[in-house]
N, C-alpha and C positions, 0 to 999 in steps of 0.2 A: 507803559512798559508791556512788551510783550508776553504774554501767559499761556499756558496751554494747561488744565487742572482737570483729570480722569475722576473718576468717583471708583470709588472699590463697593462693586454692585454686592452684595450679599443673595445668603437666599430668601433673607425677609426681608430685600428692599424688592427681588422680583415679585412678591405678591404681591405691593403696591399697585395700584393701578395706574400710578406712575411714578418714576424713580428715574433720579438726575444720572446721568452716564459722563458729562463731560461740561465746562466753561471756560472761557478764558476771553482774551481781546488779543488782538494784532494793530499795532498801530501803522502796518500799512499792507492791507489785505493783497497777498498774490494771487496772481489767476488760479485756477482751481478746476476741473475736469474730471468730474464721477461719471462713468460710462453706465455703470451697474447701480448710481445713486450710494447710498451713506447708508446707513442699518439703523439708523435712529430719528428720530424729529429732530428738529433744527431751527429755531430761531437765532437768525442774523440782524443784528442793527446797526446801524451806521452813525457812528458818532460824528465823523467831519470825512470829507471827501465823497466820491459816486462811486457806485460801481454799475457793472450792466451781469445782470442773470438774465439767461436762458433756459428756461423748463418748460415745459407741454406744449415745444412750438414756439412759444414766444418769448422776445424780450423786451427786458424792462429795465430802464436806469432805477436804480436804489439810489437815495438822497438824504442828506441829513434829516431823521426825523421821518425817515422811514424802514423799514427791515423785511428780512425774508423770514417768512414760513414755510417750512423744507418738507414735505413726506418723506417718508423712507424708500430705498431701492428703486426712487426712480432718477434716471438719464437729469444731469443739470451741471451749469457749469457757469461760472462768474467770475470777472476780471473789473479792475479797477478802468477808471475811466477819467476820474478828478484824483491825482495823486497828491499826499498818503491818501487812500482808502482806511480810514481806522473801523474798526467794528469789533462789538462786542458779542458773544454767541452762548446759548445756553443749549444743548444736548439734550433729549429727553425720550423716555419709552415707556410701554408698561402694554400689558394683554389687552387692554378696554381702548387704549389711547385712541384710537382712529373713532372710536362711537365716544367718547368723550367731544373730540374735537368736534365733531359731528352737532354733536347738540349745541356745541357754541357758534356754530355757523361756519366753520372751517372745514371745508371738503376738499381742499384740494392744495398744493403751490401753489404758494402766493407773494406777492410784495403788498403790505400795509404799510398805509399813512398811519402814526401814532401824535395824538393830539397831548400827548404829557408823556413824551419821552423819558423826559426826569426821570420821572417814576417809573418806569418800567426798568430801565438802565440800575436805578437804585436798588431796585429786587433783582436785575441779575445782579450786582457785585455783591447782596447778600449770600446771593448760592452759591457764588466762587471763593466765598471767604469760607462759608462752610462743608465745601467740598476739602479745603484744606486742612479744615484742623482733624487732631487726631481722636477725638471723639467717636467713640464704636458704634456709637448710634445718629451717627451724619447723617445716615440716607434719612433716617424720618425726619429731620428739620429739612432735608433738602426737598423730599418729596411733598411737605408742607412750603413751604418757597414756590416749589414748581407749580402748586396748583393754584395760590395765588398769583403768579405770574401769568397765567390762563386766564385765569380771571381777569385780570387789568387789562390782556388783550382784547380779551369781549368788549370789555368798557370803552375802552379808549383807542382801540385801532377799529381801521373801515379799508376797503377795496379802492377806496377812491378821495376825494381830498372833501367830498362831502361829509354831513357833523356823523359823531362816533357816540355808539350807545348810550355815553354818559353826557353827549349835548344833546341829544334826542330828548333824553329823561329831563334836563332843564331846560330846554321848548316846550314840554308840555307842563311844566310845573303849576301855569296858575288852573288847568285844568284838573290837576290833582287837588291844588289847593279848595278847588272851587268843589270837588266831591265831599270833600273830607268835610265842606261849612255846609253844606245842604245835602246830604246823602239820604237824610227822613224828609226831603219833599219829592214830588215829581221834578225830573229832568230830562228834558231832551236833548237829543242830537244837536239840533241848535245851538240851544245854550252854552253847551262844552266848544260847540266851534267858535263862537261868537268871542270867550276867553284868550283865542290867540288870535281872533278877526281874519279867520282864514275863513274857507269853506266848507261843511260836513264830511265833502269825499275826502278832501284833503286829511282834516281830522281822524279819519278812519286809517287812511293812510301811514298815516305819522304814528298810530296806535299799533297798526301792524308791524310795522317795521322797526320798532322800539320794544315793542312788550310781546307780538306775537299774537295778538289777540287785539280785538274789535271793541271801542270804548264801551259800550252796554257790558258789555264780557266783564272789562275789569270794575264795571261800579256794579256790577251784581258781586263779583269775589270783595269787591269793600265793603256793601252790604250785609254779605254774608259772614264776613268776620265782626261786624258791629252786632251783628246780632247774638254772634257767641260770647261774644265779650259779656254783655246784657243778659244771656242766659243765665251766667256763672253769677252774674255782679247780684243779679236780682233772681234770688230762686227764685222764691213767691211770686213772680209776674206770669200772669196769662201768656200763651205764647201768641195770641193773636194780639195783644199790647204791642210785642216785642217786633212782630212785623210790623204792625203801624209806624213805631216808631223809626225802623231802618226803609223807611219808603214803602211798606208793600199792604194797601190796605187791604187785599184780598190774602186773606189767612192760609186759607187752602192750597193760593198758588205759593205763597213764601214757605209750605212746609213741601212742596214739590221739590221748588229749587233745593232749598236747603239739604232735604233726601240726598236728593242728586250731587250733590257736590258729596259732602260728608258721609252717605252711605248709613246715615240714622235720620229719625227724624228729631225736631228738634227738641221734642221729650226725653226722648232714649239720648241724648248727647248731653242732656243734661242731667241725668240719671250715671251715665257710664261714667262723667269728671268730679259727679257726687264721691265717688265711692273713692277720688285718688287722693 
């Protein structure tokens, strides 16, 4: 059934740093022609049929089990191509929205592959059920909807039909699994590659592009929380113990790291969670 559902924006949902404006479905999308673009973000997905968008230049069929990511105010335009076109759409703004999206890897219009539609589609018809009711304080359950909606896009959508955050994360799983059983011995580069029988570069690769960071990177931040853990668990231990035992038999350099991350060392960090 066709929908079309506005949000009644308040002046405490604009200070949200994001807050839903509009949801609904079409079960058979018409052509569409923003010259001057739309004034809000836009998520489009497609439940059955194609359609073809054109934005920054190019176009691109949209397919079951993929959708658009919309900027605002810019020139786009979309027509079906596999009739109905059904699709479902979530509306969305707020001051920060653009350096939010930002940080999740979204710069720009786009069409995403989403590897669990389901789920995504399920968290829009939440927000469109709670756009509707008459609840004064819709925007904050909606503005909480919308940013876990963000978030499942992180996870589960990619630019391209290759794996999606959350297949990345369970490619490298025996790699994590292998930090978390030896983290207090020495570990090489090898070793972690060796877990998924790929390559070192490779490994590194797959680190970057999934976590943002270099495996040494995240078994020093594993390290470095097993150590505070330890801190706490065990006042009484030596802090040169507590390095030994998270991998780092040089004391001096584990209280460098440590500094460095936390901004105490690991005296004063166990002193300042003394006192909560």
């Amino acid at each position: 059934m066709d929908s079309n559902i506005f949000g009644v924006i308040t002046e405490m949902d604009l200070k949200f740093p994001l807050y839903i404006t509009s949801a609904g479905c079409w079960h058979n999308q018409e052509p569409m022609v923003r010259e001057a673009g739309f004034p809000d973000y836009q998520w489009i997905q497609t439940l059955s049929g194609a359609g073809q968008l054109t934005v920054g230049g190019k176009t691109v069929i949209v397919q079951e089990g993929q959708g658009m990511l919309l900027f605002p105010d810019e020139r786009h335009e979309y027509a079906p191509v596999r009739e109905p076109w059904t699709v479902q759409w979530v509306t969305f703004n707020g001051e920060h929205m653009g350096d939010m999206l930002s940080s999740l890897h979204f710069d720009t219009s786009t069409v995403l592959y989403v590897t669990n539609p389901d789920m995504i589609l399920t968290k829009m018809q939440s927000i469109l059920s709670a756009l509707q009711t008459e609840d004064p304080l819709r925007g904050v359950e909606c503005s909480a909807l919308g940013y876990q909606l963000l978030l499942e896009l992180f996870l589960y959508a990619s630019r391209s039909e290759v794996r999606s955050k959350r297949q990345h994360v369970e490619q490298l799983a025996p790699i994590f699994t292998y930090i978390e059983e030896h983290y207090g011995e020495p570990i090489s580069l090898k070793q972690l590659a060796d877990q998924l029988q790929v390559s070192p570069q490779h490994t590194c690769l797959l680190f970057q592009q999934t976590l943002g960071l270099r495996p040494f990177a995240y078994l020093t931040k594993f390290r470095l929380r097993k150590a505070k853990e330890l801190l706490l668990l065990h006042m009484d231990m030596e802090v040169r113990d507590v390095a030994r035992l998270v991998g780092y038999e040089d004391s001096s350099y584990f209280i460098k790291l440590f500094k460095k991350q936390e901004g105490l060392t690991p005296s004063s960090f166990r002193k300042a969670h003394r006192l909560l």
